[in-house]
C-alpha positions in Angstrom: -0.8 7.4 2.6 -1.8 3.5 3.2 -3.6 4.3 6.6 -6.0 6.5 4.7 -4.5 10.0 5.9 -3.6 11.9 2.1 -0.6 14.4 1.7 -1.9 17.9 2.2 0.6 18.2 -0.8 -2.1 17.1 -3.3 -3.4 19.9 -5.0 -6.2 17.6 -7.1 -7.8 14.7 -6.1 -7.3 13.5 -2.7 -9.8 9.6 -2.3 -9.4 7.1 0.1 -11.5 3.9 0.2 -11.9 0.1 2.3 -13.6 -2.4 0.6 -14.3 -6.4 2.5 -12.4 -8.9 0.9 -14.2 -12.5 -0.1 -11.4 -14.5 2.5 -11.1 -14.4 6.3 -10.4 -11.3 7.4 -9.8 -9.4 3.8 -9.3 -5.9 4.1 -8.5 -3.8 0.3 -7.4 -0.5 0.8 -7.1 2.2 -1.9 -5.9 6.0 -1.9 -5.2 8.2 -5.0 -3.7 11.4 -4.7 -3.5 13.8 -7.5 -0.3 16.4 -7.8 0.8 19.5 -9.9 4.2 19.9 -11.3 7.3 17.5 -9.9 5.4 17.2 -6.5 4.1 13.7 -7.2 7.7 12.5 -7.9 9.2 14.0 -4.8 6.5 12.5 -2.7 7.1 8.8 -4.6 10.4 9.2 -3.9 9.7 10.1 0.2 7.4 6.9 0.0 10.6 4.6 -1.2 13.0 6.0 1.3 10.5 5.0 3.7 9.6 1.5 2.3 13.5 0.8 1.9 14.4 1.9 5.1 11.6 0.0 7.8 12.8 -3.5 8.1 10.1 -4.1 10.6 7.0 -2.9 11.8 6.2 -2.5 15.7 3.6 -1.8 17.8 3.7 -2.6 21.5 0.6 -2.3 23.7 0.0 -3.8 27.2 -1.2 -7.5 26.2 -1.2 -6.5 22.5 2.3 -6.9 20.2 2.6 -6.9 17.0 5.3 -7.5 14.6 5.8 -7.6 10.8 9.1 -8.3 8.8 9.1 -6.4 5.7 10.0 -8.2 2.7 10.0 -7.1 -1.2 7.2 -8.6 -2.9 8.0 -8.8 -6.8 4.6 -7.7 -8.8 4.7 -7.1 -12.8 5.6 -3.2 -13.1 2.6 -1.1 -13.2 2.8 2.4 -13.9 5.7 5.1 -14.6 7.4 3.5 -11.3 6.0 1.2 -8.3 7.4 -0.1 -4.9 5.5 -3.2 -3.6 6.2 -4.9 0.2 5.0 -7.7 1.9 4.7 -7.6 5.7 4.1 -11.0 7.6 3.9 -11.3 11.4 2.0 -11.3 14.2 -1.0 -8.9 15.1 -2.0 -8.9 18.3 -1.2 -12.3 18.5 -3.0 -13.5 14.9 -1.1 -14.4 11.8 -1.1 -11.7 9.3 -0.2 -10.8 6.1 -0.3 -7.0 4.5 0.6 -6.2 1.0 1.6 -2.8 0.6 1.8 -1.3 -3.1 2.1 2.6 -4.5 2.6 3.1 -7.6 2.8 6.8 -9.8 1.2 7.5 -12.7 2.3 10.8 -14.3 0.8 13.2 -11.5 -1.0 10.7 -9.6 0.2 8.5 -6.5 -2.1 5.6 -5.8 -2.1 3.3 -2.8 -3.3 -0.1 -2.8 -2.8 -2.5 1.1 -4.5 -5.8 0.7 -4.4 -7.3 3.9 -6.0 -10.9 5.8 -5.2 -12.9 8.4 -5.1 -15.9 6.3 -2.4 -15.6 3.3 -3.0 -13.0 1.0 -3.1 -13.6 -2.8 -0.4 -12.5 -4.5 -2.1 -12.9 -7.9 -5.0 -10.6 -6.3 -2.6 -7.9 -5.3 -1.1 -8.1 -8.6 -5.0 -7.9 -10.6 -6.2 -5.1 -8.2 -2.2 -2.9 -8.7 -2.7 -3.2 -12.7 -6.6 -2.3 -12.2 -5.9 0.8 -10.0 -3.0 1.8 -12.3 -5.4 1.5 -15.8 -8.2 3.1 -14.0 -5.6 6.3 -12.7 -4.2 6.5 -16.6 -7.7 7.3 -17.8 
């Protein structure tokens, strides 16, 4: 659901968008995916067995390597229940940073990555989670 490809699962509204950040490199990332019945709990609940269990994220390429360690990132709760990560590393060879939050909202999943090679706001991450979150409530 962060790299913009939304669960067939989602009956209602399915939105992905990338918006420029104002630092080097800023990247914002936001889906929203819309489910009938218990289906947005299950898939919440697929997303946290996969946050909890990836320690590290790697990608080898010939000349190209990159590495993340996976850390919890503690945000203010937003929604009915939210998972937030940080991943800090190497991308092919650059210092990066990637923020990785989903939150539910009654039948609604939404994503949020805010990414940059330079250090990522927390505070922003925190600002743009509670702004998706009001926005998917209404």
């Amino acid at each position: 659901m962060a790299g913009g490809r939304l669960p067939r699962e989602a009956q209602g509204t399915r939105v992905d968008a990338t918006y420029p950040g104002a630092e080097l490199g800023e990247l914002i990332g936001v889906g929203l995916a819309s489910y009938t019945g218990a289906a947005a709990e299950q898939h919440f609940a697929e997303l946290t067995e996969a946050l909890e269990g990836c320690p590290v994220a790697r990608r080898r390429q010939p000349g190209r390597t990159t590495s993340l360690r996976v850390s919890s990132l503690n945000l203010d709760a937003a929604g009915d229940d939210m998972q937030a990560k940080r991943l800090r590393g190497r991308l092919n060879g650059y210092p990066y940073e990637m923020h990785m939050v989903f939150a539910r909202i009654g039948g609604t999943v939404v994503s949020l990555v805010h990414t940059g090679i330079a250090g990522v706001d927390v505070r922003r991450t925190q600002q743009l989670a509670q702004f998706l979150v009001a926005q998917a409530a209404h």
